[in-house]
N, C-alpha and C positions, 0 to 999 in steps of 0.2 A: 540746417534742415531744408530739402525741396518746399518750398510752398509753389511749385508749378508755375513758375513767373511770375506771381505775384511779391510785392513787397510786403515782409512781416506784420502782419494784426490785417493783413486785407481780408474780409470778407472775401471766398468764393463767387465768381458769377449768377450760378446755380442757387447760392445760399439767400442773398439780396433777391432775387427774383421770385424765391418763394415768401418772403419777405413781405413783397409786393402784393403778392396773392393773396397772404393771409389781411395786410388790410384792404383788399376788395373784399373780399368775404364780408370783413367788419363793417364796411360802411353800408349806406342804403343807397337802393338803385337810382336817385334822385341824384345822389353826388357821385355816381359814377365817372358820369360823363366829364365834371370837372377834374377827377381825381384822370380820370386819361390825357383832358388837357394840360395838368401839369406835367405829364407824360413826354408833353412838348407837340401836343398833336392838336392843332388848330382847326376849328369849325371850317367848314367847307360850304359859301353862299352857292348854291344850288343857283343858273340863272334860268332866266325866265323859260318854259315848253314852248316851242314854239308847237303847233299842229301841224304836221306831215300833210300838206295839200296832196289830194290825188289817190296816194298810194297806189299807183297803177302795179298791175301784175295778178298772179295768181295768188287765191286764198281758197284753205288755209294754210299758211305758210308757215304752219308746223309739220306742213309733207314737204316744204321744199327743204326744214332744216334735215330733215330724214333723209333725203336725196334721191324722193318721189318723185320729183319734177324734172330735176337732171334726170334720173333715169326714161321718165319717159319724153323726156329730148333725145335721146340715144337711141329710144327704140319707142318713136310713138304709136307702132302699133299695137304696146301693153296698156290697153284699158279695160283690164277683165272681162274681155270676150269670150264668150267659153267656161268659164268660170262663175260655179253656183257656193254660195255660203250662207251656210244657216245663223239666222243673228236671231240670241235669245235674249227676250227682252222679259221683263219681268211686270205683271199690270199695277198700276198705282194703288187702285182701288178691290180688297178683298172682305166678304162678307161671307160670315162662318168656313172663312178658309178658301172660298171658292173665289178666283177671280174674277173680276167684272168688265174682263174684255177691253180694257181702258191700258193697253200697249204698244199702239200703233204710234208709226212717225207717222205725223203729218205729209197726206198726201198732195195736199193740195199747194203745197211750197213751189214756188219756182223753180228750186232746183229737183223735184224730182219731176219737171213736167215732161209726160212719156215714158218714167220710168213704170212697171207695172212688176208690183210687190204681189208675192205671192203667199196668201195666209194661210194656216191652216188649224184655226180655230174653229171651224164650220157653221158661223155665225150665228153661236148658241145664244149669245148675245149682241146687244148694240155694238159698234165698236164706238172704242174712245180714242181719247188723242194722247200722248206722253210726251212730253216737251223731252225725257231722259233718249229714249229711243228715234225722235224727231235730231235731237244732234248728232247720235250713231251714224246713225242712217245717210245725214248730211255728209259726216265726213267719211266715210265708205263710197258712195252710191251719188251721191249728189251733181249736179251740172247746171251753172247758170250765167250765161257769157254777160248778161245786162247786170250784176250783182251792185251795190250798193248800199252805205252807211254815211250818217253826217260827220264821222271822224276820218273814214278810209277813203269817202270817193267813188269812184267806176274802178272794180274790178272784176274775173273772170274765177269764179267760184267752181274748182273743178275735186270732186273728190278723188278717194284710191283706185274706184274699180266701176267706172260710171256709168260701161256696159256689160257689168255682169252682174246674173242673177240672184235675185233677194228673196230669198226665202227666213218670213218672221214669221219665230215660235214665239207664244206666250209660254215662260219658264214654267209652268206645272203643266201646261201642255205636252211640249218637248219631254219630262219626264217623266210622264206616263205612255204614253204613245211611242216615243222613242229609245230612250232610256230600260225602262224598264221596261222594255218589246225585245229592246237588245237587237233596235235594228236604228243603223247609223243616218236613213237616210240617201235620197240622192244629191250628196253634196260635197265637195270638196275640203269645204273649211268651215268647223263651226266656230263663232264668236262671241262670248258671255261681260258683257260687260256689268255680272252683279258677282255675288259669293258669298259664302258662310263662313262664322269663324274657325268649324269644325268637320273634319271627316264624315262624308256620312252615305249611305248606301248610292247615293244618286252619284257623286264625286269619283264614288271606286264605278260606278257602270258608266261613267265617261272616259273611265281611265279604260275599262277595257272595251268601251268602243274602240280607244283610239292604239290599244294594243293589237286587238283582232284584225279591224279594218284597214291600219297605218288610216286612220282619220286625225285631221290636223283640227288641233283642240289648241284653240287662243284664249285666255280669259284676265281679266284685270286683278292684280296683287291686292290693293286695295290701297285707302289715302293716308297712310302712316299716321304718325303718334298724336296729332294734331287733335284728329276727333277718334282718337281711341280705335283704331284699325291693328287689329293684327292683319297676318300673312292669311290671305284669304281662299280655301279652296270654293271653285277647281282648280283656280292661277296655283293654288300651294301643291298640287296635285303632281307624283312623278312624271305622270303619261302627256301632260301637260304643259303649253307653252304660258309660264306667268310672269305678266307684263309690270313694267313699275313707269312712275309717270317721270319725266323730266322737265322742270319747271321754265316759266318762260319768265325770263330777268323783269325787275322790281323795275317799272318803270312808271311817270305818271300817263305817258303816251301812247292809245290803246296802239297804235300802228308799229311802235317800237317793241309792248309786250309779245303782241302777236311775232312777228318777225325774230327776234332773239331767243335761245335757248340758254340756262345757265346748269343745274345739275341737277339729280334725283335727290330730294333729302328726304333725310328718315322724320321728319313732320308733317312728310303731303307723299309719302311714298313706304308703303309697308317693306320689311325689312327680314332679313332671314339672321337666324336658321329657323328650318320650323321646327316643330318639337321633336319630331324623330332626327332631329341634325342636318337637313339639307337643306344646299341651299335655294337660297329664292330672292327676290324674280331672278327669272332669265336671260333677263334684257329689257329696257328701257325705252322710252320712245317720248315725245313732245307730247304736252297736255293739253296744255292752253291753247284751243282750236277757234277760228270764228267758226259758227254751226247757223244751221236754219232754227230761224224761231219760229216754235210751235203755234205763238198765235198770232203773227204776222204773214200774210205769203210773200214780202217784199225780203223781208226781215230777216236779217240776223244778227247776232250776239256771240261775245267771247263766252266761251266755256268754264272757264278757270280751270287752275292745277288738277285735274284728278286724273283719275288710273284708268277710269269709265273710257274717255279720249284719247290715251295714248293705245289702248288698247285695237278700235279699230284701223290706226293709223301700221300698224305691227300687223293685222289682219290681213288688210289692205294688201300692205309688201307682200307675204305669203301667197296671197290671189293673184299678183302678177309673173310671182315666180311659177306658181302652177299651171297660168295659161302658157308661158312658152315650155314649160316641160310637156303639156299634153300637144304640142304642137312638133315636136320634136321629137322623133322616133329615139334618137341618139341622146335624150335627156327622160325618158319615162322613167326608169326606175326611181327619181325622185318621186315620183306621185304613183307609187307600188303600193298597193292596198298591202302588202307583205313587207313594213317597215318603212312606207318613205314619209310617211310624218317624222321620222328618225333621220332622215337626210336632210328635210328640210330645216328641221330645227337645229343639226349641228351647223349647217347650211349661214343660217342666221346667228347662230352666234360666234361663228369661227369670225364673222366678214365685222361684228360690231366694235364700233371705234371705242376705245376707253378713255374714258371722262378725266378729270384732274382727280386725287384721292384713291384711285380706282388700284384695289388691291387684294389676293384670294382672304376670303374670310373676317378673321377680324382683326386684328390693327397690332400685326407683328413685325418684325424686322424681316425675317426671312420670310421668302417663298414658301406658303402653306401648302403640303403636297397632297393635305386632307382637305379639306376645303378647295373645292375646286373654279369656283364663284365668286366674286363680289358680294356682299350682301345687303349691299343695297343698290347696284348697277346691273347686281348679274354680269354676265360678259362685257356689255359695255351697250353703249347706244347705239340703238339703230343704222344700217347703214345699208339703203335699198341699193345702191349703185353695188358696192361690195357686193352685197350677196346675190347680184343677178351676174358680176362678173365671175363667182364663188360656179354658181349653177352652168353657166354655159363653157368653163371651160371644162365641164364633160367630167365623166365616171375614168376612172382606174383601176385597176386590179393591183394585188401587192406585187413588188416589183419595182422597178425604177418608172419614176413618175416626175410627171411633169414639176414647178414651184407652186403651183396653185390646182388642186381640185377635188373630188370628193368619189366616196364608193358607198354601195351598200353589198356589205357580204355579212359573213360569218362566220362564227368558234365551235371549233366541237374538241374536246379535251383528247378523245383519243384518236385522232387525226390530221387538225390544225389547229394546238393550242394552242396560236400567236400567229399574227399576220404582220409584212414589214413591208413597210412604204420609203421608196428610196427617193432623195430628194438632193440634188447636185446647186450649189451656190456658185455662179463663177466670183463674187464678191460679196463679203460677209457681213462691212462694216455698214452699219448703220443701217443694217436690216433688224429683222423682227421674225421668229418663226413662231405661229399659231398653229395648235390643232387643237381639234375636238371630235370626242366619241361621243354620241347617243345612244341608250339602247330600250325598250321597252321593260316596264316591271307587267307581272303576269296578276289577272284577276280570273273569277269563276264570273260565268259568260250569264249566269240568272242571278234573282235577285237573294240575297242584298250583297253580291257582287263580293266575296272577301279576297282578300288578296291570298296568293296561292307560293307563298316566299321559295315552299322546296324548287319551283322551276326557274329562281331566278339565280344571276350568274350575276358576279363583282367582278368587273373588269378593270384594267390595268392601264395605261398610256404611259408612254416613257418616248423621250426625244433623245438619239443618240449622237454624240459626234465620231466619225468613223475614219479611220486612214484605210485605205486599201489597200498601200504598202505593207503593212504593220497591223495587222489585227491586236495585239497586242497595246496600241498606245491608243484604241476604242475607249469611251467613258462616255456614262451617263451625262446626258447636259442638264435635265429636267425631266422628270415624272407627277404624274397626275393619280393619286389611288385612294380617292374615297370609301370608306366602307360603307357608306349609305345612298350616297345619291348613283343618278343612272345616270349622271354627263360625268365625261372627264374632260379639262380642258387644262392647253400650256401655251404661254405668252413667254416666250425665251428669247434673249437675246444669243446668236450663233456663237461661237469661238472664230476670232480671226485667225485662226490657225489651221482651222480644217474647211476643206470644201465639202465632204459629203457627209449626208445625215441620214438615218434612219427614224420615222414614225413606227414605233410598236405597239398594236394591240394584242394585246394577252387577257389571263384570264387572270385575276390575284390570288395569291398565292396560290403559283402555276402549279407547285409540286405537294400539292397537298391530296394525297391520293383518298383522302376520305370522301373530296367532294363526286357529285355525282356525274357521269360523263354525256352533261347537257349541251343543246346548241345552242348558242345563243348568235342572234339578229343583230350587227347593229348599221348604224351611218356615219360615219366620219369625212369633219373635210378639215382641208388645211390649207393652208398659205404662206409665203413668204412676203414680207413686205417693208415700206420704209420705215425709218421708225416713226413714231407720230410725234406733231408739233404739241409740246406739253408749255411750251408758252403760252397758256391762257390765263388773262384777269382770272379767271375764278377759282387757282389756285389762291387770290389773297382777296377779295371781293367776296367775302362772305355771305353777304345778304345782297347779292345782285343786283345792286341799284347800280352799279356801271361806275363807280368811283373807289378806290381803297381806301376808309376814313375812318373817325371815332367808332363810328358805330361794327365795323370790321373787326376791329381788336379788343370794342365788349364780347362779342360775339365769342371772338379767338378762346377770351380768357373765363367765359362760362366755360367752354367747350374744355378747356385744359383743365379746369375745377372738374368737368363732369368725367372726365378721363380718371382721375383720382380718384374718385368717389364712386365710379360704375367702373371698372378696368374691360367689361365686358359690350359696353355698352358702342354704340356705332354714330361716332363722331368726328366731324372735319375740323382739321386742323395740323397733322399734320404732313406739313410745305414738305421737309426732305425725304419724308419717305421710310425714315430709319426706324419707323415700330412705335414713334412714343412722338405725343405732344407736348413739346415741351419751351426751354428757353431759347433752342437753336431756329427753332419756326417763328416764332416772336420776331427774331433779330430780321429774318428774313423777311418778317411782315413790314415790319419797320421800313427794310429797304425799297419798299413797296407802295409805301405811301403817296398817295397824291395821285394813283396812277389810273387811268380812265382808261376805258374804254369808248371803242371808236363812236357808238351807238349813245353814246353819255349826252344828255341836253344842255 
């Protein structure tokens, strides 16, 4: 008989390892840690923090992991010039419902000296101060070349958008007066960093603000399973951009927290799908910010992990891609009040880098071609340098098109149900081809704003491999065709066999003559690109403390317990990729051990 290389009466590999798991179950968390040790995995002496004298450079330096600050080395004169955004902050303090004016960032901080915030509260009452909106505000808007802390030293405190305009609403302000006016405002980009756990008429009248107006709507997912966060609208919102936080590695060193990024989890980071199936966030960005303290004017303080923080660091990028498209006769259609929130947002998530784990949907083997997201990454993290080189290399029509850029057109069934974007490799291997479609869901323009599903269109994405000898030996490489969400996106590796490709938009189920013969708006960009470096620690660094140790593989082997016991459920672990957490990621942890990172004390 085969026993598969084993010799007769051997236990299976698979068999023993669950073995294993069954007495972790059994024992208490107390003797875990021994029970790994016999594992053959040795405590690791931690030596002594030294403190980072100095820290010279710029903060917060969860814009330079975004590649805020490279970009603007590249191009210093994006400082949100030109560029207005409404920041809704929401007041601490409410009596029989009425707020009490208590939502201001602190004016008198340092770094906003000379900035002049524009309120429009009409000082029914005193105003107060919000230490929540005082760190927004910071990391947006803020400017303080004299900065300093007793852990970082002398640094140069510069936020996203330092000269451009701050317009702060008090959140039932904005939604009476704005909202339910059904009037968007003179502003380019609005930015929420609060949310509900639920749907509710104000949500769908942002959504068709930002249907109507192409108004670019940012708001925060919310802090995942930690303190009970579900996926929060208006981040859970179609018409919306919603952010998820990426954590800044477990360090005891504030100068190192600050500085390092490690991943989005689903306990500091809400998680999709929502309840109607799509997914969410859209994309991810640094949490953990230094920010102005609200009651210091010298003063500032880390943030912690939350969604509040990455959210205007994501705003931010948007503001700077907005002032060079308003500066650019040859780049406005992205800031087209007739769809280009739809450009900018495929815009930013075509250009985001994908994290370790990062995979559509939920934790299968194969490419999910319903699910078109991550759901807990969304597209992937942030990546301001991308997506300003995404915007300036300029619009295309279908046709033969450049390897990287973006359009905003449109579908009409009985005219041009599909559009095709040609796109020539002179070399295949070890590229990457991205695209993504955007497109608006439709709402009624008064209140309570219901959504208006007969005018909305399901659209298609498909990446082709094409011979031009031989139409014949054409094939699909990857399609993208949710039935629910309005992005479609594809992360494909090319065929080393063919040089030309086609991007298709179409409409789903092209041939269904029952549907109605609507237009539909959207934005699409694309790219071709290297492949990215997937050697990073935190593939096996679980708890990003900069070391792979016992405490990694309790971690692993919750996580492999919680994969059995939730199959549905959204957990890291696993290493190859192959759909399933299992003995194969183990082994690879294993080989993994001892292994630090550069940033490790």
């Amino acid at each position: 008989m085969d026993h598969g290389g084993r010799q007769p009466g051997e236990q299976p590999c698979r068999f023993r390892f669950y073995r294993y798991l069954l007495v972790y179950r059994m024992i208490g968390t107390a003797k875990k840690i021994l029970f790994l040790g016999l594992m053959a995995f040795l405590t690791v002496l931690l030596a002594p923090l030294d403190a980072i004298a100095g820290a010279e450079g710029l903060q917060p330096q969860g814009l330079s992991n975004a590649g805020i600050y490279a970009l603007r080395q590249m191009e210093p004169s994006l400082t949100g010039s030109g560029v207005k955004l409404a920041v809704i902050c929401r007041s601490i303090t409410y009596i029989d419902g009425k707020p009490q004016n208590d939502y201001r960032p602190s004016a008198e901080h340092n770094c906003f000296k000379g900035k002049e915030f524009v309120f429009h509260d009409k000082g029914e009452l005193p105003a107060g101060i919000s230490p929540h909106s005082t760190a927004i505000c910071s990391i947006l808007f803020g400017e303080d070349p004299n900065g300093s802390g007793p852990q970082l030293g002398q640094f140069y405190y510069q936020g996203v958008l330092p000269q451009a305009q701050a317009d702060i609403y008090e959140f039932w302000h904005f939604l009476i007066n704005n909202v339910y006016a059904d009037r968007p405002g003179d502003v380019d980009i609005v930015t929420a960093s609060i949310g509900n756990q639920f749907e509710d008429w104000w949500t769908r009248g942002i959504e068709s603000l930002a249907e109507r107006y192409g108004l670019i709507v940012v708001a925060g997912i919310g802090n995942g399973s930690n303190v009970h966060d579900p996926l929060l609208y208006p981040a859970a919102s179609a018409n919306v951009i919603g952010v998820g936080v990426v954590d800044s590695v477990n360090s005891e060193d504030l100068a190192t927290n600050l500085a390092h990024f490690a991943l989005a989890y689903p306990e500091h980071s809400s998680f999709g799908p929502t309840s109607d199936g799509r997914c969410k966030p859209d994309i991810v960005a640094p949490g953990n910010c230094l920010a102005a303290d609200a009651n210091e004017p010298n003063g500032y303080e880390a943030t912690g992990n939350w969604s509040s923080f990455s959210t205007p660091i994501v705003a931010g990028t948007i503001g700077l891609l907005v002032q060079k498209a308003k500066e650019d006769p040859n780049l406005s259609l992205a800031v087209s009040p007739e769809g280009g929130n739809c450009v900018i947002k495929a815009i930013l998530l075509n250009s985001a880098t994908k994290l370790p784990y990062w995979h559509k949907g939920r934790l299968e083997k194969d490419d999910d071609h319903e699910a078109p997201l991550d759901y807990i990454q969304g597209a992937g993290m942030l990546n301001a340098v991308g997506a300003y080189e995404h915007l300036i290399a300029g619009t295309n029509k279908p046709g033969d098109c450049p390897a990287i850029g973006w359009d905003l057109n449109q579908l009409q069934r009985s005219e041009n149900p599909q559009n095709i974007y040609k796109i020539t490799l002179t070399q295949a291997a070890g590229k990457f081809i991205t695209a993504t479609v955007v497109w608006n869901r439709h709402y009624n323009s008064t209140y309570p704003f219901e959504a208006v599903p007969e005018k909305d269109s399901d659209l298609r994405l498909e990446l082709w491999a094409v011979d031009l000898e031989d139409r014949n030996n054409d094939y699909l490489l990857d399609y993208s065709d949710s039935s629910v969400d309005n992005v479609e996106h594809i992360y494909a590796a090319p065929d080393a066999n063919y040089t030309d490709y086609e991007i298709v938009i179409s409409y789903s189920a092209i041939d269904d003559q029952n549907q109605p013969d609507a237009t539909q708006r959207y934005g699409l960009a694309w790219n071709v690109s290297e492949l990215q470096d997937s050697n990073s620690i935190f593939w096996y660094d679980l708890n990003a403390d900069g070391i792979v140790d016992e405490q990694d593989f309790s971690i692993f082997l919750d996580n492999l317990l919680g994969s059995i016991q939730s199959p549905d459920s959204y957990l890291l672990g696993d290493i190859n990729a192959d759909g399933a957490i299992d003995v194969n990621d183990l082994q690879i942890l294993l080989d993994h051990k001892d292994l630090k990172a550069d940033w490790h004390l």
